[in-house]
C-alpha positions as CSV (number, residue, x, y, z in Angstrom):
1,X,27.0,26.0,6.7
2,X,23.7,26.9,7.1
3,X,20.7,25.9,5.1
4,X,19.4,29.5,5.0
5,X,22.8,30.3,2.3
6,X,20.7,28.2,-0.1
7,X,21.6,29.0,-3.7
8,X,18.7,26.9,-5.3
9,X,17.7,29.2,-8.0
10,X,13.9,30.8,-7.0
11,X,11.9,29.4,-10.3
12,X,8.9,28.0,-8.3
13,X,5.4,30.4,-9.0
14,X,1.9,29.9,-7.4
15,X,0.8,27.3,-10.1
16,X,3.2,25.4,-10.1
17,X,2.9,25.1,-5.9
18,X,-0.1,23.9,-6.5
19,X,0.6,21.1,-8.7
20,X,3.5,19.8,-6.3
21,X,0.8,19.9,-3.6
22,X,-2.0,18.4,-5.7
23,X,0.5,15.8,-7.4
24,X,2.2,14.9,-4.6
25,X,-0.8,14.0,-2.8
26,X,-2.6,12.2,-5.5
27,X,-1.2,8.9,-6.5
28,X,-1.9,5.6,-5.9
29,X,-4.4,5.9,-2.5
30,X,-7.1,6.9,-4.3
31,X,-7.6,4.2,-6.2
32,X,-5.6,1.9,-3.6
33,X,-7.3,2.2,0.0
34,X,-11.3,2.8,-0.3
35,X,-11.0,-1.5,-0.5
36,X,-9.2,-2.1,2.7
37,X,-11.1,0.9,4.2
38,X,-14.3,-0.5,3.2
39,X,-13.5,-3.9,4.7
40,X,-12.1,-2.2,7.8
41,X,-15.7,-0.3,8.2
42,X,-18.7,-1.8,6.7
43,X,-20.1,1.1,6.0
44,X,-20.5,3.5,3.5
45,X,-21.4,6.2,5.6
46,X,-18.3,5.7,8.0
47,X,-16.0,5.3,4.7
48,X,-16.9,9.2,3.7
49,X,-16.5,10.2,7.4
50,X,-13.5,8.9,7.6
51,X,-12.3,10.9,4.3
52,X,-13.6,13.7,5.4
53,X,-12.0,13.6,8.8
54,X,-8.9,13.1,7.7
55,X,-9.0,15.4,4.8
56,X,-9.9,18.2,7.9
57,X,-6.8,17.1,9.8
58,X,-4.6,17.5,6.6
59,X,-6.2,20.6,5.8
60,X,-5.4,21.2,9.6
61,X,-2.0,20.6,9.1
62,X,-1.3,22.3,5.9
63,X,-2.7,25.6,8.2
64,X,-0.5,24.8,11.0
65,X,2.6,24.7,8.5
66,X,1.9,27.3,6.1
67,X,2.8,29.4,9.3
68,X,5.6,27.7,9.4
69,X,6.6,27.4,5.6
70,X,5.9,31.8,5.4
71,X,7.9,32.4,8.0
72,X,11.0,30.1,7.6
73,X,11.0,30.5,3.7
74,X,14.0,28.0,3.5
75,X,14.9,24.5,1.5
76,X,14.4,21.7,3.5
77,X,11.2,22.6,5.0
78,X,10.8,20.3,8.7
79,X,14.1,19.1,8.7
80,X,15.0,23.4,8.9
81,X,11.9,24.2,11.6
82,X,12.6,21.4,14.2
83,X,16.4,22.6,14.2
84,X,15.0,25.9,15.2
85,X,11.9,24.2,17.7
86,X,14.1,21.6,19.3
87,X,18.0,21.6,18.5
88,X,20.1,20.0,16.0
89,X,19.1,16.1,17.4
90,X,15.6,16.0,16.8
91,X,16.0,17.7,13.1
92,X,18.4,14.8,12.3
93,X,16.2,12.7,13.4
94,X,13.2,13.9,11.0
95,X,15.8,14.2,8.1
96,X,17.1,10.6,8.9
97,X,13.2,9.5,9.0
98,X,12.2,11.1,6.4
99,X,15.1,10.0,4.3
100,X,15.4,6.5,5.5
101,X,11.9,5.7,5.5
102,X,9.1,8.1,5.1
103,X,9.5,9.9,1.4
104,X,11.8,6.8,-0.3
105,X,9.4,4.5,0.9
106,X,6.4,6.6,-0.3
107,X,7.9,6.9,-4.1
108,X,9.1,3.1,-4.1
109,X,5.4,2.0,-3.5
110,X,3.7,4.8,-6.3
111,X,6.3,3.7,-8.7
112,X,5.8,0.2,-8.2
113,X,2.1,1.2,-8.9
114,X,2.5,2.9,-11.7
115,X,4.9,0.3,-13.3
116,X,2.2,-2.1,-12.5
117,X,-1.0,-0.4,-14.3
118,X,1.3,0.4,-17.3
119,X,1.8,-3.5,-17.5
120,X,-2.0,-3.5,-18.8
121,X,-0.7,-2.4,-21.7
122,X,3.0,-3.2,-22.0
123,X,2.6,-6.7,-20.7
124,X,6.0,-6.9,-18.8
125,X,7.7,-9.9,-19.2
126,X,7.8,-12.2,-15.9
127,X,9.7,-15.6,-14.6
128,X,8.3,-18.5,-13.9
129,X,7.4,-19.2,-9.9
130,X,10.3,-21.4,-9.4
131,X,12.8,-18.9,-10.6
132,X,11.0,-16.2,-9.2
133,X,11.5,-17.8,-5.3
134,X,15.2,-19.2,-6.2
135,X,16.7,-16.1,-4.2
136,X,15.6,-15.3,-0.8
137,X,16.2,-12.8,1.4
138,X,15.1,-13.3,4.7
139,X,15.1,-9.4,6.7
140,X,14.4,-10.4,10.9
141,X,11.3,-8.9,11.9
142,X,10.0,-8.0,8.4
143,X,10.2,-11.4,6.3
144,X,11.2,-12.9,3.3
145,X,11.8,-10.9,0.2
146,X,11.9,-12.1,-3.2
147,X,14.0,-9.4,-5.5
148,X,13.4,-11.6,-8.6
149,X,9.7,-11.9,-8.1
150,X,7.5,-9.5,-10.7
151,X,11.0,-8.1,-12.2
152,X,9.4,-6.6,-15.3
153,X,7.0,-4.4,-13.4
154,X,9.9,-3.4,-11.1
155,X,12.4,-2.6,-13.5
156,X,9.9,-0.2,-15.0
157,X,9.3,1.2,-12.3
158,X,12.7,1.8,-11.3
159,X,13.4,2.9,-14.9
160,X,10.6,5.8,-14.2
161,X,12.6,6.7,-10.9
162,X,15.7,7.2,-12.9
163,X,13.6,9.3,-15.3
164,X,11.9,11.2,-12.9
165,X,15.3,11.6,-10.9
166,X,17.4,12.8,-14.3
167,X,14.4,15.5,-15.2
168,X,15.0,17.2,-11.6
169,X,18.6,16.7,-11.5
170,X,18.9,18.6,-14.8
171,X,16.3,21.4,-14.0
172,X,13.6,22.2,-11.0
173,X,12.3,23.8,-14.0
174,X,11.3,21.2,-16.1
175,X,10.1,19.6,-13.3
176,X,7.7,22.3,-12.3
177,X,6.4,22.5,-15.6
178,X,5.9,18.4,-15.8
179,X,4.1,18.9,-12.4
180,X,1.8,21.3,-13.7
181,X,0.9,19.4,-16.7
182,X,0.8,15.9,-15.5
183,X,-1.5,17.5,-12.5
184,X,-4.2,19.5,-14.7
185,X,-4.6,16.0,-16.7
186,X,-4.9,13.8,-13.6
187,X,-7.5,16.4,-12.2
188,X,-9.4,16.2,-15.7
189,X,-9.2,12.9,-15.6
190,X,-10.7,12.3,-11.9
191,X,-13.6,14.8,-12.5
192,X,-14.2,12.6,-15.8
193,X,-14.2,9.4,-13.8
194,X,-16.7,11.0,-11.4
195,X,-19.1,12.4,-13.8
196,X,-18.8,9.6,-16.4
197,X,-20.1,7.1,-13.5
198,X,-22.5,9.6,-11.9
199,X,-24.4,10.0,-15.3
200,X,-23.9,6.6,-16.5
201,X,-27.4,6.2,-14.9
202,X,-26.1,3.0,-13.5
203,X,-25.7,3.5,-9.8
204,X,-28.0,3.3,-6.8
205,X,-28.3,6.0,-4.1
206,X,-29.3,3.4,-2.0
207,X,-25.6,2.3,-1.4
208,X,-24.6,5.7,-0.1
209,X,-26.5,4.3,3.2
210,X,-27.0,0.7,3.2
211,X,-24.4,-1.9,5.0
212,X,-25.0,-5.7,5.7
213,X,-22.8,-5.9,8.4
214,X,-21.5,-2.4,9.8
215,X,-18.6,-2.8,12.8
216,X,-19.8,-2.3,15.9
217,X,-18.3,-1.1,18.9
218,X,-14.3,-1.9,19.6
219,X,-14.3,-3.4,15.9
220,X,-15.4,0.0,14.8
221,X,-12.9,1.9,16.8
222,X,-10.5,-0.4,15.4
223,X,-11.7,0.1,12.1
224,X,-11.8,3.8,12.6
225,X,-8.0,3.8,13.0
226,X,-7.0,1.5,10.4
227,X,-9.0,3.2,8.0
228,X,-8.1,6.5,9.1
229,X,-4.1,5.1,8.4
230,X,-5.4,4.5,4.9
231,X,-7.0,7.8,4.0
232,X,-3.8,9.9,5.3
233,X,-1.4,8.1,3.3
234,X,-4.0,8.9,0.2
235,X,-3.6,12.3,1.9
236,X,0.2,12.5,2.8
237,X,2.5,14.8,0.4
238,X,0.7,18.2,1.5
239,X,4.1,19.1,3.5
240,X,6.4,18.7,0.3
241,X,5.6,22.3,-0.1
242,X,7.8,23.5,2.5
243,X,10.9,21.4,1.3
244,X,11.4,23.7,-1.7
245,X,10.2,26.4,0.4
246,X,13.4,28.1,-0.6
247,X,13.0,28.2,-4.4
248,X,9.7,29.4,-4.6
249,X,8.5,33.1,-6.2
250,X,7.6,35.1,-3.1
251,X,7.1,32.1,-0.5
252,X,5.2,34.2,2.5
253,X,2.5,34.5,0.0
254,X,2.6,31.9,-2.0
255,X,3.2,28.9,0.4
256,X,0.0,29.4,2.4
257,X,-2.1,30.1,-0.3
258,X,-0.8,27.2,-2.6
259,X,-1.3,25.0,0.3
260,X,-4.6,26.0,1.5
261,X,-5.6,25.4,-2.5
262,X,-4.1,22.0,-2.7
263,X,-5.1,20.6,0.3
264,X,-9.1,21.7,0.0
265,X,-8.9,20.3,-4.0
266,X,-7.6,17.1,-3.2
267,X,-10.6,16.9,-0.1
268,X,-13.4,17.9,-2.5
269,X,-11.5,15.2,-5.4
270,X,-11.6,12.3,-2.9
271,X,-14.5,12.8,-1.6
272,X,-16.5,12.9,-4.8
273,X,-14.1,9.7,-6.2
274,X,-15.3,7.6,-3.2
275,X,-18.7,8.7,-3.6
276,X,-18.5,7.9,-7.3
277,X,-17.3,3.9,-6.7
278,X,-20.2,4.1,-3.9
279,X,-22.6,4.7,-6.9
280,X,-22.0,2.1,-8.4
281,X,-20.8,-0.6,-5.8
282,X,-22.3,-1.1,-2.5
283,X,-19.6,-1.2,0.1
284,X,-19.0,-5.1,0.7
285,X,-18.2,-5.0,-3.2
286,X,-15.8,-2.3,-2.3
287,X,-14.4,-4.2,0.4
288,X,-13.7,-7.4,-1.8
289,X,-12.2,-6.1,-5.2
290,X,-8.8,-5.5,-5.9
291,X,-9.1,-2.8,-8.8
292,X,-12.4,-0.8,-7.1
293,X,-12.0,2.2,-9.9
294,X,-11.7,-0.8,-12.7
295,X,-14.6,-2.3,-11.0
296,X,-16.6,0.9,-11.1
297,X,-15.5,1.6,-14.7
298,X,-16.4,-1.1,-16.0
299,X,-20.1,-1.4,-14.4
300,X,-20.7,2.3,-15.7
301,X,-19.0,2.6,-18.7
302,X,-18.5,-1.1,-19.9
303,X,-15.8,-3.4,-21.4
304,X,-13.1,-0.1,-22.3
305,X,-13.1,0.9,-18.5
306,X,-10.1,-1.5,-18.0
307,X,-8.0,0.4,-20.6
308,X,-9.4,3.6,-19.6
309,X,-8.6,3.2,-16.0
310,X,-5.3,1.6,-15.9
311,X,-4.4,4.8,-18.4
312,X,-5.6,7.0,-15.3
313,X,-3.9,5.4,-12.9
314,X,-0.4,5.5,-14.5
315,X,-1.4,9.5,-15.2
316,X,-1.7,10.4,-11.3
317,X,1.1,7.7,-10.3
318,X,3.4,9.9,-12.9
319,X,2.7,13.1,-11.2
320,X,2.7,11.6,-7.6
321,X,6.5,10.6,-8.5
322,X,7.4,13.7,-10.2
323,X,6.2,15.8,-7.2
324,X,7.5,13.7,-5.0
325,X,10.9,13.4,-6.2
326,X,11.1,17.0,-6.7
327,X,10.8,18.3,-3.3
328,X,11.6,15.4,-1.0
329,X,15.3,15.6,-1.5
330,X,15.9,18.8,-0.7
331,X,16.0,17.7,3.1
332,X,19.1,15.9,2.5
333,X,20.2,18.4,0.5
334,X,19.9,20.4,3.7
335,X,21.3,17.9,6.2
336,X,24.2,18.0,4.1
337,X,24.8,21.9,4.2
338,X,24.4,21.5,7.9
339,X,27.3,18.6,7.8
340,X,24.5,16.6,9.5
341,X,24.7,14.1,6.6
342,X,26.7,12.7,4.2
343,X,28.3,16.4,3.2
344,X,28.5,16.0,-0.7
345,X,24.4,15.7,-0.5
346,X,24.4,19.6,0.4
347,X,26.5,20.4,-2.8
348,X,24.2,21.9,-5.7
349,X,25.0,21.0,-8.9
350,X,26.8,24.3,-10.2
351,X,25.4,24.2,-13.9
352,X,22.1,23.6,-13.2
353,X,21.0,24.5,-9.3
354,X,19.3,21.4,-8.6
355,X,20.7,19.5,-5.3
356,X,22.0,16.7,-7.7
357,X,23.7,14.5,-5.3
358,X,20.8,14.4,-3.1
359,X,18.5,13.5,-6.0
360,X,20.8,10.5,-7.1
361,X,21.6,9.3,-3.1
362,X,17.7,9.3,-2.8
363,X,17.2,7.9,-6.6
364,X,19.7,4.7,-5.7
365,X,17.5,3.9,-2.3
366,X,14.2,4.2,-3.8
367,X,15.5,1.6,-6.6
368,X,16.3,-0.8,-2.9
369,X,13.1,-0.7,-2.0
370,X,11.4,-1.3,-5.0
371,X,13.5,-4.6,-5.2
372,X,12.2,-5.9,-1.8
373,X,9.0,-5.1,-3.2
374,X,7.4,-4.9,1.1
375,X,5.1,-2.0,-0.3
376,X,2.1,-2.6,2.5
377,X,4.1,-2.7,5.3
378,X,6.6,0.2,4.6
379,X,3.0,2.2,3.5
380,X,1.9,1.5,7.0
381,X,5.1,2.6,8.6
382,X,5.4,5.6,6.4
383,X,2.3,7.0,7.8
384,X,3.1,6.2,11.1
385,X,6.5,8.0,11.3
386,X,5.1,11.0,9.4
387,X,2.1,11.7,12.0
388,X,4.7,11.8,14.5
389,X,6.5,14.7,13.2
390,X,3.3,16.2,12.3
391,X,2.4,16.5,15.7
392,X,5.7,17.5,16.6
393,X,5.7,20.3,14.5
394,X,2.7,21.7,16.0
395,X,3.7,21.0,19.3
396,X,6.9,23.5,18.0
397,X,4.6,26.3,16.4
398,X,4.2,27.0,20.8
399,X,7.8,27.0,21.0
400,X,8.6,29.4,18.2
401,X,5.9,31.6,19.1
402,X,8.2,32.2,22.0
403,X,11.6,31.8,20.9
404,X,10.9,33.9,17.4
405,X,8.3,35.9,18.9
406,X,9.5,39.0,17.1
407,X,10.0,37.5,13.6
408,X,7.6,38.5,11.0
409,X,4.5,36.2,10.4
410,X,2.9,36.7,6.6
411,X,0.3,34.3,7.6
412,X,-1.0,33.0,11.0
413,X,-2.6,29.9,11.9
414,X,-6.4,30.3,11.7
415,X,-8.2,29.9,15.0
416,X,-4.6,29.5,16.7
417,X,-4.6,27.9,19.7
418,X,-7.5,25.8,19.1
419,X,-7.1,24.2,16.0
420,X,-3.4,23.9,16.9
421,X,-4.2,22.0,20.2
422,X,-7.0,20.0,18.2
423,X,-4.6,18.8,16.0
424,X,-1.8,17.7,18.3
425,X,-4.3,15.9,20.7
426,X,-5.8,14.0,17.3
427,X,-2.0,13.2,16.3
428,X,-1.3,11.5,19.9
429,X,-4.6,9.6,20.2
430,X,-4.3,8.5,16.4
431,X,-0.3,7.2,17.2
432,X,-1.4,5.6,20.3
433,X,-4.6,4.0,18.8
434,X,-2.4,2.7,15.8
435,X,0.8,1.4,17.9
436,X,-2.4,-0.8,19.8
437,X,-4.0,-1.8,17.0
438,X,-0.7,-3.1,15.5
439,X,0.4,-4.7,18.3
440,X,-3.4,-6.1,18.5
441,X,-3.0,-7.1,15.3
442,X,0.8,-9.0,15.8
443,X,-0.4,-10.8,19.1
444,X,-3.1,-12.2,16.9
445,X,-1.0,-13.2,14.3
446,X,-2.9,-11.4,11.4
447,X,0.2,-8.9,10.6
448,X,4.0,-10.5,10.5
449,X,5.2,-7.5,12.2
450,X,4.6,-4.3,15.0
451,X,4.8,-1.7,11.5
452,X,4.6,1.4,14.0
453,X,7.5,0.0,16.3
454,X,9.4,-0.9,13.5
455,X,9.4,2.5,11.9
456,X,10.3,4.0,15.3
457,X,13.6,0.9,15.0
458,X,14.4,2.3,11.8
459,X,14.7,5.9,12.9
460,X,16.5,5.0,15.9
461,X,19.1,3.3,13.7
462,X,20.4,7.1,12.9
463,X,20.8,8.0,15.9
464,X,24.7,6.9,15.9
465,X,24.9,8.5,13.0
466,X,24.1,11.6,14.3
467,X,27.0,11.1,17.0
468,X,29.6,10.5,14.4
469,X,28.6,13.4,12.4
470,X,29.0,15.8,15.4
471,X,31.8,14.5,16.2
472,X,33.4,14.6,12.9
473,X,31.8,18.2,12.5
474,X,33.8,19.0,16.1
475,X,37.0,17.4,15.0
476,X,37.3,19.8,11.7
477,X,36.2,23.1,14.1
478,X,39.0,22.2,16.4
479,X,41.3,21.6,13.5
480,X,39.9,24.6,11.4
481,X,40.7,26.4,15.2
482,X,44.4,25.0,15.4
483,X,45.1,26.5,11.9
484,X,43.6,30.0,12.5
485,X,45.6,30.2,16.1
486,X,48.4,29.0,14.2
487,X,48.7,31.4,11.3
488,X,47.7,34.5,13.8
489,X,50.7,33.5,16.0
490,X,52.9,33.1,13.1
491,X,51.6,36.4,11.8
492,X,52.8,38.0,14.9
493,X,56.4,36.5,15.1
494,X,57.0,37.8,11.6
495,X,55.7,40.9,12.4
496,X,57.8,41.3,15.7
497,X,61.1,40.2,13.6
């Protein structure tokens, strides 16, 4: 069956659009990344470059897919357009991807976040070190994992992926409203943080410019692309958009515009955020703290910044989850139509017209990888594996200009071909810069593990699935043929007799 016989019920508006866009996209990297990213750059102008740029390219992006999203208006968003781009093999693969690593991974790390800034206040019970490292599980290539280790903070935070994952399997609804609500108080709450430390008085301008030891040539390239890495995955949830494409309120106008909104909010939010710890912190104190907003907080608005921050945080990690869990698993929902997947996953939930069984497949392999508790690493590969279909995608737009050449566009890509080709030849030279600098990284023995190569690994693992499934799917059309050539054959003797 096709996904385009979706029977999602249309309950989606402009607003709330927005709000999956907006808090989808801001979670945890905001608060996360400017540390690493500072320590990757040395310098504070480089670190809002860097934001900027890849806030352009994600703006980019969102352009080059709200083309997409308004004329292909269907649930399941990429996993739907490469079928039509490339075939049936490369849309497995970005459903497979996508659910194997790139949106469970992305809601196992916010969760864990979130679970973790809530312990500020809940103080989450924990074992002893010895306990902690009595089970091991040793995973070749990735490492040792400890399930037991920090087991109050991840059993919250699985506990708030079985919340999350029983509001949207009961109603796309209420989880539209949450998202708008929980995403106008994490906005409020970022434009307090950034004009509570701006007119705290207690900054210095001076650290907008200064740097003690900037990266210079081939570090700074280096730097660049790691950095880069960081600021998209601060970036990455834009697309989610398009995965509910098919239960939004008049999709050809409001998918472009909803997008183009989100995208540009979140650019002007981070960039004013970043500014704001700059204020306060020059950028090797950036580069060395663990809790940079905390940090910030506290310098400008004194001993309650703690509380005050580790409230925000949970706030945005809350709406990041919500938004994420929403619209991520409608592209196993649509796999599943397509008998691609696991076929109960394309079943909707009759009562409520949520895609239920998608929701609790994708609820019960977040919970996994909250329990290895690899965050870093699968944040890394997460990125990676998503910039690939990025690109693809706008390699497709070409393809379907073509192939689809008649169908209707509501919206076109501004400035198409250029910022098309711009995008695509950013997208290779930012996956071939990053597979170097991680298997830089690996030969030098600073990272465990090739994270690029290993998300590539993990998507290549469903690739026999995808054999079995089309095979399977052939063996009921010639058995579904039998029948019919059977019962028209028998139709005719009776009728002869």
């Amino acid at each position: 069956m096709s996904t385009t016989s979706s029977s999602l019920a249309k309950k989606i508006g402009f607003w709330s659009a927005t709000a999956i866009i907006i808090g989808s996209v801001i979670g945890s990297g905001v608060f996360m990344k400017p540390a690493s990213m500072a320590a990757q750059l040395g310098s504070p102008i480089w670190l809002t470059v860097i934001w900027i740029i890849a806030g352009i390219f994600s703006l980019f992006g969102a352009l080059i897919y709200a083309e997409l999203g308004a004329m292909i208006p269907e649930t399941g968003g990429m996993y739907v357009y490469f079928k039509k781009m490339f075939g049936d093999f490369v849309g497995y693969l970005y459903g497979w991807a996508a659910f194997s690593v790139i949106n469970t991974t992305g809601i196992a790390a916010i969760s864990f976040v979130c679970a973790q800034y809530a312990d500020y206040f809940l103080h989450l019970p924990r074992l002893d070190a010895v306990t902690e490292h009595s089970i091991i599980w040793h995973i070749p290539f990735i490492g040792d994992l400890f399930p037991l280790e920090n087991i109050g903070v991840k059993s919250l935070a699985i506990l708030l992926v079985i919340l999350f994952t029983t509001i949207n399997y009961l109603s796309t609804k209420a989880g539209s409203v949450f998202q708008v609500i929980s995403t106008f108080i994490k906005v409020a709450a970022l434009v307090l943080l950034v004009f509570g430390i701006f007119f705290s008085g207690a900054g210095d301008i001076n650290n907008f410019f200064a740097a003690e030891a900037p990266k210079q040539n081939g570090a700074l390239l280096a730097g660049i692309m790691a950095a880069l890495s960081g600021a998209f995955f601060a970036y990455d949830g834009w697309v989610n958009i398009t995965f509910v494409a098919g239960e939004i309120k008049n999709p050809q106008k409001n998918i472009p515009k909803s997008l183009f909104t989100g995208v540009l909010t979140c650019i002007v939010i981070y960039v004013l955020v970043n500014q704001a710890y700059l204020y306060v912190m020059p950028v090797e104190s950036i580069a060395t703290s663990s809790l940079v907003a905390a940090n910030a907080m506290t310098i400008a608005m004194g001993s309650m910044a703690g509380a005050v921050i580790a409230a925000l945080i949970v706030i945005c990690t809350l709406g990041a989850i919500n938004g994420n869990t929403l619209a991520t698993a409608r592209v196993t929902y649509a796999m599943g139509k397509d008998k691609a997947f696991l076929p109960w996953t394309g079943k909707e939930h009759k009562r409520f017209q949520t895609p239920g069984n998608a929701l609790l497949l994708h609820g019960v392999w977040i919970c996994m990888f909250i329990i290895t508790g690899s965050f870093d690493m699968l944040a890394d590969i997460m990125v990676f594996m998503t910039w690939i279909f990025y690109g693809l995608g706008a390699v497709g737009v070409f393809i379907l200009r073509k192939k689809m050449a008649t169908t209707e566009r509501p919206y076109k890509i501004w400035k198409h071909p250029f910022v098309t080709l711009l995008y695509i030849a950013f997208t290779t030279f930012f996956l071939v810069a990053t597979i170097y600098n991680d298997v830089s990284n690996y030969l030098a023995g600073t990272q465990p593990v090739v994270n690029s190569l290993l998300g590539l690994l993990i998507a290549a693992l469903g690739i026999p699935l995808y054999f079995y499934y089309k095979k399977k799917k052939k063996i009921l059309s010639d058995v579904n043929t039998v029948y019919w050539v059977c019962y028209l054959q028998l139709n005719r003797l009776i009728l002869y007799q």
